[in-house]
N, C-alpha and C positions, 0 to 999 in steps of 0.2 A: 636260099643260101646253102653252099655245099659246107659243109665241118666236117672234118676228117677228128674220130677220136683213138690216138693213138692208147691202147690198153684198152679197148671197148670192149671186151669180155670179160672185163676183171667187178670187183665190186663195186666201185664209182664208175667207170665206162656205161656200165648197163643202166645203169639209170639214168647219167646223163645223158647216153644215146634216149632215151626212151620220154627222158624229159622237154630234148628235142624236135623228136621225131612226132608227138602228138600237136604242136602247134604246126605241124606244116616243113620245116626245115629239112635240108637232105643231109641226113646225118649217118655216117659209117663209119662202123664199127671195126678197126684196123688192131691187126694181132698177129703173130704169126700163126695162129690157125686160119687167119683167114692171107696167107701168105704174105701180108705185109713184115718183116721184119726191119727195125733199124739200129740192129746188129752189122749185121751182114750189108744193109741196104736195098736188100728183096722187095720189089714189091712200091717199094718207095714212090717214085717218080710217078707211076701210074694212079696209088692213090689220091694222089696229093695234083693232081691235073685237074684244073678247073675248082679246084677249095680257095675258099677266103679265110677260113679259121682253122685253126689245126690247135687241138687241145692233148697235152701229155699227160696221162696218168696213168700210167706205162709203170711197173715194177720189177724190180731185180728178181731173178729166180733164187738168188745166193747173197744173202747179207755177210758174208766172210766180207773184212775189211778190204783187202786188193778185188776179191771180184766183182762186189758194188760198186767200188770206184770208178773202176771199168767199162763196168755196165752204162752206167751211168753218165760218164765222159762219153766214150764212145757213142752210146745214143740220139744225145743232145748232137754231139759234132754232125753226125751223118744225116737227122732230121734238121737240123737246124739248116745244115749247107741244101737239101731236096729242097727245102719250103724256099729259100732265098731264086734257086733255078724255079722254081713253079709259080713266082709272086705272090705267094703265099702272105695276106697282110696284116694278119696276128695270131702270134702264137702263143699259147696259152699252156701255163705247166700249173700243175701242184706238188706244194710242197710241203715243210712243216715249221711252224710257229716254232723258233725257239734253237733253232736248225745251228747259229752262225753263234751260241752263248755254249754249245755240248761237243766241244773238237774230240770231246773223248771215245765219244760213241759215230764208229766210222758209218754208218748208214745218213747220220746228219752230215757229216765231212762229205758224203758220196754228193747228198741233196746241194749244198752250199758248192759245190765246185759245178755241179747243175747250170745251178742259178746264175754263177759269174761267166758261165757259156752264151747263157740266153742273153746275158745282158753285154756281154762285148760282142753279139750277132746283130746282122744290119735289119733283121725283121720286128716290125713291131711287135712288143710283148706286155704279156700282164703275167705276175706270179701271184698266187693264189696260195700265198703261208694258210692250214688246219691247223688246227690242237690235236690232240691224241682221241681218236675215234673210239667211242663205246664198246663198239664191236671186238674192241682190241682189250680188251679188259683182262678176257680167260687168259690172256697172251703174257698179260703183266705179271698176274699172279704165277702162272705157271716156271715163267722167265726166273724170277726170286726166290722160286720153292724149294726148299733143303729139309727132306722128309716130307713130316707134315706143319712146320714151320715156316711162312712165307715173310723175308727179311724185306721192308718198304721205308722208304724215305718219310718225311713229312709234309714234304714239300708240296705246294697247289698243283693240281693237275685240273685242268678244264675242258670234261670230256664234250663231245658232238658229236652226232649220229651223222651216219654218213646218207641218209637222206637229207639234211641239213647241207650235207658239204655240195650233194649233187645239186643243190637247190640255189647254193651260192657259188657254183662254177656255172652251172646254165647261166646266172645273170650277167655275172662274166663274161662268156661267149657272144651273149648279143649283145655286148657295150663295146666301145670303141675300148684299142688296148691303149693303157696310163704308160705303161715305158717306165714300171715301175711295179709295186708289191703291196697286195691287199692281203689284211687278216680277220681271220672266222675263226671264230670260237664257239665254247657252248655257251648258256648262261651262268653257267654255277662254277666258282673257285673249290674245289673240295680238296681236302687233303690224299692224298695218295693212299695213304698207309688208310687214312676211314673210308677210301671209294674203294676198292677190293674187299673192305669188313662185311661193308653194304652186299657187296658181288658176292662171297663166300656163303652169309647168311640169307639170302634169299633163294641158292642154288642148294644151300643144304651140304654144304660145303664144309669136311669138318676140319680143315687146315688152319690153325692160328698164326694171326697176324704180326707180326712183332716189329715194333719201331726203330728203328736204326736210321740215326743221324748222318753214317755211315753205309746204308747203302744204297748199292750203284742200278742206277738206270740204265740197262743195257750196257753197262760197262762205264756211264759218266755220273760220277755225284753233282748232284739237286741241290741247286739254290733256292730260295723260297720260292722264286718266280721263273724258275729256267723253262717252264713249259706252258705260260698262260699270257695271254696279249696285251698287247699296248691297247693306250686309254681310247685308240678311236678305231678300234677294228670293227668291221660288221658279228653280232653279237645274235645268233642263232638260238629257234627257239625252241628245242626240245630238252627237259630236263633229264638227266642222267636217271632218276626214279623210273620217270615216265616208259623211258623207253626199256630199263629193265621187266618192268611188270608185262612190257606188251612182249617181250622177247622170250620169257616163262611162260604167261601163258599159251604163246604158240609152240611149244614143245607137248 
């Protein structure tokens, strides 16, 4: 089976192409490095010749609220319209848990008008809602930091390693597509403001934490549960510890 992975040089790309491509599958890696763009539409038509799956995890160069949007629309328009000309017979995006509850923060507004592309297109699909990635942690703290002060919500944040993600997008890819929106999570509901404590003091970090009920996640304030999944999402199994201890030790 041919799968075209649209962002396959990015951090999920590579491992799901890789996840792929050991059982056998022909899975390519589509980026504008490798001339594919669906900005422009470069490249397009030719990748997408003879694929049955085409999975997006494609990312914006620019989280500025209008150029995300953009990116984002535009993307979705121009692959979604190639795959309908190539017979393209599921498509496959990821996105993020929690996406259509945060209008404040335009990069979830980019994801949610995403989604409402894929879903008024004539190609079958599955969306593939994340939690907020591990990996993304340094990003939180750094994002909140004022001096050596880091200002955090209280609210659950339910992280998951993006081997995790790439492990539940592979299963994705070879199921038939629902025409409809699965959610992956980590195991663990942690508070935000104590999951960066955790992060800070195990990197030797000497930034202090401070709780604010007030503040803003990328620009949206936190409800208790604006970031963690409904009761019947697939429930991934790397713990947030786990993967820190293995993430210091290989430094």
């Amino acid at each position: 089976m041919k799968i075209v992975v649209i962002g396959g040089s990015g951090l999920i790309g590579k491992k799901l192409v890789k996840n792929l491509v050991e059982p056998g599958h022909q899975a390519v890696a589509a980026s504008p490095r490798t001339g594919v763009n669906t900005i422009t539409g470069e490249g397009l038509a030719e990748v997408l010749a003879g694929a049955q799956v085409v999975v997006d995890v494609a990312n914006a160069p620019s989280w500025e609220d209008k150029a995300v949007l953009e990116f984002f629309e535009t993307s979705a328009h121009n692959l979604l319209a190639a795959e309908a000309a190539a017979g393209v017979g599921h498509h496959i995006a990821l996105s993020i848990v929690g996406a259509e509850r945060l209008p404040e923060n335009g990069y979830f507004r980019a994801k949610v008008a995403q989604e409402n592309l894929i879903k008024a297109s004539k190609v079958p699909y599955t969306i593939l809602r994340a939690t907020q990635f591990s990996e993304f942690v340094s990003g939180i703290a750094q994002e909140a930091t004022d001096g050596q002060t880091v200002r955090l919500s209280h609210a659950f944040i339910q992280p998951i390693v993006s081997d995790d993600v790439a492990a539940a997008l592979t299963d994705v890819t070879l199921a038939a597509p629902v025409n409809g929106t699965i959610e992956v999570g980590g195991p663990e509901q942690i508070h935000l403001d104590d999951l960066v404590r955790r992060f800070l003091s195990a990197t030797k970090d000497t930034r202090e934490v401070v709780t604010d009920v007030n503040a803003r996640y990328y620009g949206a304030v936190l409800s208790e549960h604006s970031l963690t999944t409904s009761a019947n999402a697939r429930i991934a199994p790397t713990r947030f510890e786990d993967w820190l201890s293995n993430s210091i030790a290989q430094k």
